[in-house]
ROSE-4610 file (N, C-alpha, C; in Angstrom, 1 decimal, always signed):
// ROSE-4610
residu = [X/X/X/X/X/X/X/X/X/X/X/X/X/X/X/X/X/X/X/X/X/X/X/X/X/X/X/X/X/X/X/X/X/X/X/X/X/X/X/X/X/X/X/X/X/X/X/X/X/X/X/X/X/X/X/X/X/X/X/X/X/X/X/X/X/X/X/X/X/X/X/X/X/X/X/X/X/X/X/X/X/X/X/X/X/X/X/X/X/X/X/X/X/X/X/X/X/X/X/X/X/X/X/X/X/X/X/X/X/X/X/X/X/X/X/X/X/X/X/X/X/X/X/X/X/X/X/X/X/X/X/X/X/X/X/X/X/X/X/X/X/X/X/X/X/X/X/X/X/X/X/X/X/X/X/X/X/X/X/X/X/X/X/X/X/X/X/X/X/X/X/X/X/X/X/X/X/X/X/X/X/X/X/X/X/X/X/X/X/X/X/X/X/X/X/X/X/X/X/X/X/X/X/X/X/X/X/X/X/X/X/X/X/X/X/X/X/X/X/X/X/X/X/X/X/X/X/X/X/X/X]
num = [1/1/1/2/2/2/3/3/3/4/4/4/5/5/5/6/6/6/7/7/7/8/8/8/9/9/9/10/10/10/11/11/11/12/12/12/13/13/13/14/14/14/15/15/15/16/16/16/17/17/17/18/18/18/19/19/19/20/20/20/21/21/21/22/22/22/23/23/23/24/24/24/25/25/25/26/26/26/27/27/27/28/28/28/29/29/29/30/30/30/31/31/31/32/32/32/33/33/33/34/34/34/35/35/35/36/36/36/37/37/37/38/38/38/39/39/39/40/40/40/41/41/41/42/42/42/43/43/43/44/44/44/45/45/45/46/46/46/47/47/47/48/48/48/49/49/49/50/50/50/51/51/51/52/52/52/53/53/53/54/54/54/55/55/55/56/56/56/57/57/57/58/58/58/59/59/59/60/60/60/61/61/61/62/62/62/63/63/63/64/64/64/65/65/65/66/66/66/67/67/67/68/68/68/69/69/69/70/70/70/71/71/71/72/72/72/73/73/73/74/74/74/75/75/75/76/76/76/77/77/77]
x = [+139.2/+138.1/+137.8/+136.4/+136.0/+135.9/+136.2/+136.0/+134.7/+133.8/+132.7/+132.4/+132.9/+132.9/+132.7/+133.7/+133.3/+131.5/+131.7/+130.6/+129.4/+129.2/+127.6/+127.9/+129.1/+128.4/+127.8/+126.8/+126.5/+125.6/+126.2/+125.0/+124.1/+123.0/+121.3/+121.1/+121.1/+120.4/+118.8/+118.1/+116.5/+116.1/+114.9/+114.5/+113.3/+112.4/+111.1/+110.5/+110.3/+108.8/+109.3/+110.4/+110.7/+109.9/+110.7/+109.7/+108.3/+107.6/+106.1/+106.1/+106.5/+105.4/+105.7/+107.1/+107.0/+106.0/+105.5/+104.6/+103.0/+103.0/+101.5/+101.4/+102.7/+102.5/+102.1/+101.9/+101.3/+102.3/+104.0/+105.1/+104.7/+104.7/+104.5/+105.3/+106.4/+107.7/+108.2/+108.0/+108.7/+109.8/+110.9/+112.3/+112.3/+112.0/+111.9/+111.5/+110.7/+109.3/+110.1/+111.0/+112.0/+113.2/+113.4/+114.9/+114.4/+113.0/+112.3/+112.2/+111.4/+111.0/+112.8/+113.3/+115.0/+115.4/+115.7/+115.9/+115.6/+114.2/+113.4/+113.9/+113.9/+114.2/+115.5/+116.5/+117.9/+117.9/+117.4/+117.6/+118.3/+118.6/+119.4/+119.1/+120.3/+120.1/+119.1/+119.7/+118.8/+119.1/+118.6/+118.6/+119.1/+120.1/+120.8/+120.2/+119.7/+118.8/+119.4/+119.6/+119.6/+118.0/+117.1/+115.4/+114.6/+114.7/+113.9/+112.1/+112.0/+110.4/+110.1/+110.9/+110.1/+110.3/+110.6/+110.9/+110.2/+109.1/+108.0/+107.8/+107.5/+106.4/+107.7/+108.4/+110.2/+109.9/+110.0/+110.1/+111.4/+112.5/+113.6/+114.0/+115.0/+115.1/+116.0/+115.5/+116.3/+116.7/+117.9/+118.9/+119.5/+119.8/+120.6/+122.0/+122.8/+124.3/+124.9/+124.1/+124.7/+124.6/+123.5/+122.8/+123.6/+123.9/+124.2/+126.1/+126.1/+127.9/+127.9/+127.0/+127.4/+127.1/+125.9/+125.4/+127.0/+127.6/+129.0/+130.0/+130.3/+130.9/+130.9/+129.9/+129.7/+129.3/+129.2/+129.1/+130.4/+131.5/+133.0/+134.1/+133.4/+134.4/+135.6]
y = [+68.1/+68.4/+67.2/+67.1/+65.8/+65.8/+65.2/+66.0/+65.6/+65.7/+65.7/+64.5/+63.4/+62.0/+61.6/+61.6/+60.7/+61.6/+62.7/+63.2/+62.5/+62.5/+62.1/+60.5/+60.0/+58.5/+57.5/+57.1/+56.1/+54.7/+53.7/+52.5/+51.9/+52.3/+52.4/+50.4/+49.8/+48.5/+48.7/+47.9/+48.4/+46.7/+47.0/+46.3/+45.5/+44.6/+44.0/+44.7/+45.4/+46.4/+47.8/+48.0/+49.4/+48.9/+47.5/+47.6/+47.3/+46.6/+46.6/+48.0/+48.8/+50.1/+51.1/+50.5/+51.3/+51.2/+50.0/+49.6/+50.7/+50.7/+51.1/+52.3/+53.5/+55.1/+55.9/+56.8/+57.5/+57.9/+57.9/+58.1/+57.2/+57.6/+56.9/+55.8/+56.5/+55.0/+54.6/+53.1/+52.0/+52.7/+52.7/+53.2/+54.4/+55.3/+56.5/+56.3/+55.6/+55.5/+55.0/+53.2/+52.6/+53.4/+53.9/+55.6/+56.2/+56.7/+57.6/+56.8/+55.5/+55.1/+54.6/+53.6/+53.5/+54.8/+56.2/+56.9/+57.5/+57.4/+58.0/+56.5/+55.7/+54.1/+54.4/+54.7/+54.9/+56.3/+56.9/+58.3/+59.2/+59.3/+59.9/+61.6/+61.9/+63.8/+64.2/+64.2/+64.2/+63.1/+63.1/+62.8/+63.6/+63.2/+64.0/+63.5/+64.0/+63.8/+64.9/+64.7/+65.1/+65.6/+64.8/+65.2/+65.3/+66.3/+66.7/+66.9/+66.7/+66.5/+65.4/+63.9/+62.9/+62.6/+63.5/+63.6/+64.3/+64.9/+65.4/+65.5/+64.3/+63.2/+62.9/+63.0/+62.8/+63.9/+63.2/+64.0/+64.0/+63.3/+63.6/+64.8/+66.2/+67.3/+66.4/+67.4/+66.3/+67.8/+67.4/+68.9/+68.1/+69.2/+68.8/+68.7/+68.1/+68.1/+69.2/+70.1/+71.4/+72.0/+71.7/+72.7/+71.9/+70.7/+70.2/+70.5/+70.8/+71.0/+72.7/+73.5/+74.8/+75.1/+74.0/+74.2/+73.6/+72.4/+71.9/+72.9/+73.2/+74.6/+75.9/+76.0/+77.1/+76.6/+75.0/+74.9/+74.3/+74.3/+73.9/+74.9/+76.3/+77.0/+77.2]
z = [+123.2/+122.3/+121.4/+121.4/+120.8/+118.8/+118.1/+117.0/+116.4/+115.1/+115.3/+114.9/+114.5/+114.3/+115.5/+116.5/+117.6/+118.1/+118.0/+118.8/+118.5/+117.2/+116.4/+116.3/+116.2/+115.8/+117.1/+116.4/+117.5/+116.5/+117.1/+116.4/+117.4/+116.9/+117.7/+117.8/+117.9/+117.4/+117.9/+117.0/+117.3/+117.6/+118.4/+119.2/+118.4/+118.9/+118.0/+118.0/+119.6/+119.7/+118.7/+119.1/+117.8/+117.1/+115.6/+114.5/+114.5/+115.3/+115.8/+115.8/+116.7/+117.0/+115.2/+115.0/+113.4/+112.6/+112.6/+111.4/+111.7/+112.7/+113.5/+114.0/+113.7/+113.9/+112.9/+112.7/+111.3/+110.7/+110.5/+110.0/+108.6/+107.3/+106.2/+105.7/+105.5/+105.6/+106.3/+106.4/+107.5/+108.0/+107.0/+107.3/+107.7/+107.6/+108.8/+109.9/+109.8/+111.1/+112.5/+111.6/+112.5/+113.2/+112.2/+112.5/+113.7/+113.6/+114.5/+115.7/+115.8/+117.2/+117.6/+116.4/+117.5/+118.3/+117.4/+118.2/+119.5/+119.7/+121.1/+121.8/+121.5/+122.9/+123.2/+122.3/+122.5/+123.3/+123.4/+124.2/+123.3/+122.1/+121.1/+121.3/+121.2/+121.5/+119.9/+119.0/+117.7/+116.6/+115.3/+114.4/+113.0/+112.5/+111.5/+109.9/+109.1/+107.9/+107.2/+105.4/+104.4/+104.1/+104.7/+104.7/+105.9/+106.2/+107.5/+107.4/+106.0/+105.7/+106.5/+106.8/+106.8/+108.1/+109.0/+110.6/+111.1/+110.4/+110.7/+112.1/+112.3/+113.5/+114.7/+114.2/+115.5/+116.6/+118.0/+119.3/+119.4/+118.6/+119.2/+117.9/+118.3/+117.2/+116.1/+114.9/+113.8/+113.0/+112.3/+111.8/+110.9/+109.8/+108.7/+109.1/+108.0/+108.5/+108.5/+107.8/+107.8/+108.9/+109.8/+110.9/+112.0/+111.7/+113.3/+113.2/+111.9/+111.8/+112.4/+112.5/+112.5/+114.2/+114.5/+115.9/+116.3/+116.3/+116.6/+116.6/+115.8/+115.6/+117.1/+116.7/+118.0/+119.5/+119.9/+120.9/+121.3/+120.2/+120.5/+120.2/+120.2/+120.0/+121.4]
């Protein structure tokens, strides 16, 4: 059984066109916007945020740490 450290961590590196397409999506802040497109290039299952307001616009699902600790929880019972 994996514990939930190894499960969630990953380091995304982002690409030029990531930050090009960041600048030029309707996501308001750069820094989310980059979060958002790294994630969809990386194939990322979701996105874990303390603010799920600003993931609005995210095709990949985004959950709090609370929600992805409890979904973890019950998919490792």
């Amino acid at each position: 059984r994996d514990s939930i450290y190894s499960t969630v961590y990953k380091i995304i590196p982002t690409t030029a066109d990531a930050a090009i397409e960041s600048l030029y999506n309707d996501v308001k802040d750069f820094e989310d916007s980059l979060q958002i497109v790294a994630a969809e290039e990386a194939m990322c299952d979701v996105i874990i945020t303390f603010n799920k307001r600003d993931f609005e616009l995210s095709k990949v699902p985004v959950f709090t740490p609370e929600q992805m600790c409890e979904i973890w929880r019950r998919e490792n019972r």
